[in-house]
C-alpha positions in Angstrom: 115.5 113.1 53.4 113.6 113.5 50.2 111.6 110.3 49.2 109.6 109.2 46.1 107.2 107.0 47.1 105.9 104.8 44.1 102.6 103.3 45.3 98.9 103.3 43.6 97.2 102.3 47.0 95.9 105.5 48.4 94.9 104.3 52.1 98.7 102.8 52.0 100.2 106.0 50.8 98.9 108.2 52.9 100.0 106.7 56.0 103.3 106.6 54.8 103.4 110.3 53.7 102.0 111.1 57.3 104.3 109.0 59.4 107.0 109.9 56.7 107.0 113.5 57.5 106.6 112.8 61.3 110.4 111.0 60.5 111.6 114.3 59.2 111.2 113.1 55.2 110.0 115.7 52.4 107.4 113.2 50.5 106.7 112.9 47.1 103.8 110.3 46.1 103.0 109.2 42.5 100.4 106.3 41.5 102.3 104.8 38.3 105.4 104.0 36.6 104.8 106.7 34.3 104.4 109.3 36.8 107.4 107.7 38.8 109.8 108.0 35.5 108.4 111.4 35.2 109.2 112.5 38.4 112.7 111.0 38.3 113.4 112.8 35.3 111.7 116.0 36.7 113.8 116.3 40.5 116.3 114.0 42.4 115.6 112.1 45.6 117.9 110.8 48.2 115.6 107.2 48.1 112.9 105.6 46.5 110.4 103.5 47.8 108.5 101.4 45.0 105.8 98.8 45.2 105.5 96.0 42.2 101.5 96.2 41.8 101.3 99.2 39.9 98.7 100.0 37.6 100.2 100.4 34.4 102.9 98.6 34.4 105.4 95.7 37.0 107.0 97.1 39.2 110.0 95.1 39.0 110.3 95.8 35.0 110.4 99.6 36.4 113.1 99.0 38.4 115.4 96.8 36.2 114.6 99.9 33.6 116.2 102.7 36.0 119.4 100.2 37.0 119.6 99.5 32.9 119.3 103.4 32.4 122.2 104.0 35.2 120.2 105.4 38.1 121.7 104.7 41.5 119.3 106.2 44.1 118.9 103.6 46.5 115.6 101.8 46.3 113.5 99.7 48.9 110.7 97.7 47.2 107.8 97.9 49.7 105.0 95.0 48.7 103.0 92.1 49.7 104.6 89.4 47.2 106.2 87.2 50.3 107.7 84.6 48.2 111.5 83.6 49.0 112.1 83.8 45.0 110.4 87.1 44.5 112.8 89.1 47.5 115.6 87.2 45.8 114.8 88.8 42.4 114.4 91.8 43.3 117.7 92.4 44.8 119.6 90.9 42.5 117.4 93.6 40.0 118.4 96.3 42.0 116.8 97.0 45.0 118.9 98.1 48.1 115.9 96.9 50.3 112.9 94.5 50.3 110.3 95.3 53.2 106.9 93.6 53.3 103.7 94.8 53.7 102.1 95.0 56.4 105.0 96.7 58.1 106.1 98.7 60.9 106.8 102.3 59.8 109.7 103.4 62.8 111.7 99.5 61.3 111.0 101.1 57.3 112.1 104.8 58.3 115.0 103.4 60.0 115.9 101.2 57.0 115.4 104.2 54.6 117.9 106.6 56.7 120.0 103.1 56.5 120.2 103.2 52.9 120.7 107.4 52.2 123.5 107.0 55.0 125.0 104.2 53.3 124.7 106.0 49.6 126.5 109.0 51.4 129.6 106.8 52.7 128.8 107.0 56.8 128.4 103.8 58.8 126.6 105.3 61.4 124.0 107.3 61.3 125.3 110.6 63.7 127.5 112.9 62.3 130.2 114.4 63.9 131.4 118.0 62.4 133.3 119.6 64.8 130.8 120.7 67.9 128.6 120.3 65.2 126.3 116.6 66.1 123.8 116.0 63.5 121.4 112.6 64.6 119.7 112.4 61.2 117.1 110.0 62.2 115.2 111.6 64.8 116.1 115.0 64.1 118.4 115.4 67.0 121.0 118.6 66.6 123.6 119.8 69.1 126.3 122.2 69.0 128.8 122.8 71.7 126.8 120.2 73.7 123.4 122.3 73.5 120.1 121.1 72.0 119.0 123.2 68.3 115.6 122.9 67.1 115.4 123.3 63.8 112.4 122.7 61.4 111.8 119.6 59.2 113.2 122.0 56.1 115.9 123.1 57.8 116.7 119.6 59.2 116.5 118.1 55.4 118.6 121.3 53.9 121.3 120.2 56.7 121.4 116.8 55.3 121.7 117.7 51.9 124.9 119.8 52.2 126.4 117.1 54.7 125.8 114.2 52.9 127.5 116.1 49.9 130.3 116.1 51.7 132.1 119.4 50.8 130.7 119.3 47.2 129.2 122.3 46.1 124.9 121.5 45.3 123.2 123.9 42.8 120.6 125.8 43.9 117.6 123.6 42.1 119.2 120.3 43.5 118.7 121.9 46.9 115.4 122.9 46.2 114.9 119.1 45.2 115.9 118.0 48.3 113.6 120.5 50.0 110.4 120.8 48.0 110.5 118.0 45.1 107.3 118.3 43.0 105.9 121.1 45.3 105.1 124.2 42.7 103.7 126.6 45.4 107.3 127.3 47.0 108.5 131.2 46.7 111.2 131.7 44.7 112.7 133.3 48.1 112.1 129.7 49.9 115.6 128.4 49.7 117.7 131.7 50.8 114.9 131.5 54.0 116.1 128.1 55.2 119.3 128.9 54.7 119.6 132.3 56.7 117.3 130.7 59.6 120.1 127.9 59.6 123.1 130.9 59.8 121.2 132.4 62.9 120.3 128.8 64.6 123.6 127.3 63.7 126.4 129.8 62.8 127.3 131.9 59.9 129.3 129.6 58.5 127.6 126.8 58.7 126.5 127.1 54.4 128.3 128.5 52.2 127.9 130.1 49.5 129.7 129.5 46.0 128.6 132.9 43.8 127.2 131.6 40.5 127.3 127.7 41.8 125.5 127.2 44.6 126.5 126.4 48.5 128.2 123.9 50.4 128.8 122.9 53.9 131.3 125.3 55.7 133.8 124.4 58.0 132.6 123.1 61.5 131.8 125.6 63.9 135.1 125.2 66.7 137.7 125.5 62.9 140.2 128.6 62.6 137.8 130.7 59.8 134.6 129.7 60.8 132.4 132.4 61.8 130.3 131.9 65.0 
């Protein structure tokens, strides 16, 4: 799961990208609504977390802005403002979430697969493709019944193609997914992941669309799917 995190307080923001990334999420952390409309514009994210007290600008005007402009990546609002009237206006703005600080991070990384599982179409949060079990929120994988590790990139390149459900992802909305703002990734990065998930998984497991990009094969136990 790829997350923007919109939030100026640095002793806040690095505890999230910390725990974050011990939840199996890709992290991308700007300090102000003109570096989070930058980054939108720049990459996409599976969800956004936003607090209201930015620097430059409220955080709730940023919000109502993206819904105005047509962007539907689900948002949580993470912030101290408590008041019954403030959670009510800012889900009838747009957020898909309202969590208050302080919080507990396992309760907001549950609520954040809740909302990219929701935004995908799946009530629960396993998936089930064929012999194929996928437990998104604590990285779980089995196939045939037996336990696959697979790295935080790997498990986030998984999600990707599963939540597309069959549609074919360009190579740069992959790397999104994967790497976001991160500039230092070899060009080679992507093809990695997806080879080490061929040999952990099976062969079939991505494929590839020449000239489009990949998308999820068939699961692993279906007539044309190579082991």
């Amino acid at each position: 799961m790829h997350v923007l995190l919109v939030e100026d307080d640095d002793l806040v923001a690095s505890g999230l990208e910390a725990g974050l990334e011990l939840h199996h999420c890709t992290v991308d952390r700007v300090r102000s609504a003109r570096d989070a409309r930058a980054a939108l514009a720049q990459f996409e994210c599976d969800v956004i977390i936003l607090d209201l007290g930015l620097p430059d600008a409220n955080g709730m005007a940023l919000l109502s802005a993206w819904r105005q402009q047509g962007v539907t990546t689900p948002i949580l609002v993470l912030t101290a403002r408590d008041a019954v009237e403030d959670r009510v206006l800012g889900l009838e703005t747009g957020a898909d979430d309202y969590v208050l600080k302080p919080f507990e991070l396992d309760e907001l990384a549950a609520r954040l697969n809740a909302l990219v599982r929701r935004a995908a179409g799946r009530a629960v949060s396993e998936v089930c493709h064929g012999e194929l079990l996928v437990y998104p929120d604590s990285g779980k994988v089995l196939l045939h019944g037996v336990p696959v590790t697979l790295s935080r990139r790997e498990l986030a390149l998984l999600g990707k193609l599963i939540n597309a459900r069959g549609a074919v992802l360009s190579e740069e909305q992959l790397k999104d997914g994967l790497y976001g703002m991160d500039t230092s990734v070899e060009s080679n990065a992507l093809n990695v992941h997806i080879h080490h998930l061929r040999r952990k998984l099976y062969r079939d497991v991505v494929i590839t669309e020449r000239g489009l990009g990949y998308r999820l094969g068939p699961p692993p136990d279906q007539p044309g799917s190579t082991p």
